[in-house]
C-alpha positions as CSV (number, residue, x, y, z in Angstrom):
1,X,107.7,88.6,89.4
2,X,107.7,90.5,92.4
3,X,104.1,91.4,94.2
4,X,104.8,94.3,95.7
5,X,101.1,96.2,97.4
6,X,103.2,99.6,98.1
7,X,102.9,100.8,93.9
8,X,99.4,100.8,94.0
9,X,99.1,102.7,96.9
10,X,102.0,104.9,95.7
11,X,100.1,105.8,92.1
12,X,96.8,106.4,94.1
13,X,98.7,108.8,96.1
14,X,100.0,110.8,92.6
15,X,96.8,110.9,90.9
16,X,95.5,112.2,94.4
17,X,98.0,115.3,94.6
18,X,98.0,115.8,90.9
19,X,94.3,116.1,91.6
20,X,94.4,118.3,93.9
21,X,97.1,120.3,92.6
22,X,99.2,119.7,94.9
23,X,103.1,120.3,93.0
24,X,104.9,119.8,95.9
25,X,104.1,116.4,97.2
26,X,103.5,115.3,93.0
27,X,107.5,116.1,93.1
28,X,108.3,114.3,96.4
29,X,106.2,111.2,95.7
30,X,107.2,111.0,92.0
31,X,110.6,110.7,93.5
32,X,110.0,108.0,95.6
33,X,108.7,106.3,92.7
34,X,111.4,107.0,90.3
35,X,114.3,105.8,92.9
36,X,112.5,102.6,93.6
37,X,112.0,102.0,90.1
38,X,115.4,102.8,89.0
39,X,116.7,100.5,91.6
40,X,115.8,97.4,90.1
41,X,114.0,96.3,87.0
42,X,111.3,94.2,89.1
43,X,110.3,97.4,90.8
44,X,110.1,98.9,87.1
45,X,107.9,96.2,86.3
46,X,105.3,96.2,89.5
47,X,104.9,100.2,89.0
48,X,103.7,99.2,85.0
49,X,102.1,96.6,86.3
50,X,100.2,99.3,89.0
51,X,99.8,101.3,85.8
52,X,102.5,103.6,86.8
53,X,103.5,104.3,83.3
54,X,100.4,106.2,82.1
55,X,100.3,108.0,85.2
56,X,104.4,109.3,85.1
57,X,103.1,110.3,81.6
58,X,100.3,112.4,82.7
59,X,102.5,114.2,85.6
60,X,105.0,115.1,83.0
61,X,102.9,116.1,80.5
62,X,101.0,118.5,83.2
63,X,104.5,119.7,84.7
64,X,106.1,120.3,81.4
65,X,103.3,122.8,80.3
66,X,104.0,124.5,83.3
67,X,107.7,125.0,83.6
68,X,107.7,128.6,82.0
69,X,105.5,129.8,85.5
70,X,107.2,127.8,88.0
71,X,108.6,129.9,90.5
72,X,109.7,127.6,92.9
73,X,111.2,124.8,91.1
74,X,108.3,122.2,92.0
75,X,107.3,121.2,88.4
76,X,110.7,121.2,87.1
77,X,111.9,118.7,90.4
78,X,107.8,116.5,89.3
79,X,109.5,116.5,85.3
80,X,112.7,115.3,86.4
81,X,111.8,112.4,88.7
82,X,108.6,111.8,86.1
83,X,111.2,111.5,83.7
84,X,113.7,109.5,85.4
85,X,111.2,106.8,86.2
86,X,110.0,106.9,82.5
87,X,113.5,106.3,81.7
88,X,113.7,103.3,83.9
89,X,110.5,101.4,82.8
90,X,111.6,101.9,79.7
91,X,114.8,99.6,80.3
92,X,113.0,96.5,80.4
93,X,111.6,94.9,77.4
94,X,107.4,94.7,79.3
95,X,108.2,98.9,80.2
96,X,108.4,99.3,76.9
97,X,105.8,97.0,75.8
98,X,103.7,99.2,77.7
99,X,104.9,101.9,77.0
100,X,104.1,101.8,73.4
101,X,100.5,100.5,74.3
102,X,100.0,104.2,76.1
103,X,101.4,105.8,73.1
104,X,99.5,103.3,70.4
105,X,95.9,104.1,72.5
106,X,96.5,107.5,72.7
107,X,96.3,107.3,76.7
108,X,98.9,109.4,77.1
109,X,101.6,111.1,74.5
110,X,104.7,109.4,76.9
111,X,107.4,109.8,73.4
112,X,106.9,113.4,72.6
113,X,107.0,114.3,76.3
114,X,110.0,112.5,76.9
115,X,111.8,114.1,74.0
116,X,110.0,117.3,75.4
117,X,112.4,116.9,78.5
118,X,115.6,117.8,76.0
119,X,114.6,121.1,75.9
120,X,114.4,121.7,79.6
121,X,118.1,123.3,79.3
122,X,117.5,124.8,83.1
123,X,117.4,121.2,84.6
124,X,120.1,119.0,83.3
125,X,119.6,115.9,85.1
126,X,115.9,116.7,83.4
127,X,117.8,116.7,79.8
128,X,119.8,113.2,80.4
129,X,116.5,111.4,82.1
130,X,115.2,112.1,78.4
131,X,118.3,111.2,76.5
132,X,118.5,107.6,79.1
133,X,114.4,107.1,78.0
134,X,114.7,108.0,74.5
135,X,117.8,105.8,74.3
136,X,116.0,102.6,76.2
137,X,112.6,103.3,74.3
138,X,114.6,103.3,71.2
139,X,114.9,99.6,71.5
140,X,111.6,98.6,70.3
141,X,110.9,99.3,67.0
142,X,107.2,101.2,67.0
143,X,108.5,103.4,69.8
144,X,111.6,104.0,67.6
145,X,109.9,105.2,64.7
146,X,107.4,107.4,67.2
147,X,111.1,108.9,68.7
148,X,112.3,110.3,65.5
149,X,108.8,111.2,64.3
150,X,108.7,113.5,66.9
151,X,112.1,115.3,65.9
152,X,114.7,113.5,68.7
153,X,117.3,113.6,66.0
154,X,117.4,118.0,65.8
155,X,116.9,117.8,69.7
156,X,120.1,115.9,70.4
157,X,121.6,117.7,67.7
158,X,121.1,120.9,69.3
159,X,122.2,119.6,72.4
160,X,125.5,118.7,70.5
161,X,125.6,122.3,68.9
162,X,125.5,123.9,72.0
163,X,127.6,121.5,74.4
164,X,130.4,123.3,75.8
165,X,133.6,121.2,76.8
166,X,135.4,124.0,79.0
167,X,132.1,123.7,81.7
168,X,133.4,121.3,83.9
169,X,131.5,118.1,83.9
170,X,128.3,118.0,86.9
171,X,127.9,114.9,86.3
172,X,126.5,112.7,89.7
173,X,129.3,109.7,90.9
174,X,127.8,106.3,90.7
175,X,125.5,105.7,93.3
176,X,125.0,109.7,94.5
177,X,121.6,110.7,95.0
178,X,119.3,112.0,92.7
179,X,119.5,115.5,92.7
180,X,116.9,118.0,91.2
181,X,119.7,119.3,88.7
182,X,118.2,122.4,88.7
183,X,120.3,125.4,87.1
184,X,119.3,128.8,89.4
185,X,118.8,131.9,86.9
186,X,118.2,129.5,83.9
């Protein structure tokens, strides 16, 4: 296992911003975060192990409470990258380990917040970071049974119900960027 001191610094930074209220840099750093940890499974691991998980839970619970006032996109751009590092911790077998310990303590309510992120119809890339985490999180059993308990199944259906096959697929190439997948006017 890797010993990496930089995710330690990295989560202090977070909780400092998220703190201080600070949307902006919350966004930025939680991006750096979720590339890193998206990038390898090792990374995924050190940021649990830095107790990066409860604290991606806590920024996207705060963000997704305020998605309907956002004005300039910050807490939509903190949900998706909170999301999309979720979604990566959850791909290894100690991610989701963990990841049910937050949900079993009550820490932090990381499952209905990531099937929260299906609704978020104005940021698509927002959307799939909650399909990839519920997917991955589906894996282990007690976080399965906390996924449909919190109504993924009429979520995905919906999404289903209303995907349209004539819009032309935005979908990012293998290895593009991450991109805020923010839809203007929605």
């Amino acid at each position: 296992m890797y010993r990496y001191p930089c995710y330690p610094m990295l989560c202090g930074m977070v909780e400092q911003k998220l703190t201080r209220g600070d949307a902006g840099m919350v966004a930025s750093l939680c991006r750096v975060v979720s590339l890193s940890a998206a990038a390898d499974t090792g990374n995924a691991d050190e940021l649990v192990l830095a107790g990066g998980a409860r604290l991606l839970a806590e920024v996207l619970g705060k963000y997704l409470q305020m998605v309907d006032e956002d004005l300039d996109g910050t807490c939509v751009r903190s949900c998706l990258t909170a999301s999309h590092a979720l979604a990566a911790i959850a791909q290894s077998s100690a991610g989701r380990e963990e990841l049910w310990r937050i949900e079993e303590s009550g820490e932090s309510r990381v499952v209905p917040r990531m099937v929260a992120c299906l609704t978020l119809k104005a940021s698509p890339g927002t959307v799939a970071a909650g399909i990839h985490g519920v997917i991955a999180m589906s894996e282990h059993d007690q976080l399965l049974g906390r996924v449909l308990e919190c109504g993924v199944v009429w979520r995905l259906l919906e999404l289903v119900l209303s995907y349209d096959p004539a819009v032309e697929s935005s979908e990012p190439q293998e290895g593009a960027p991450l991109t805020d997948g923010v839809v203007e006017g929605g």
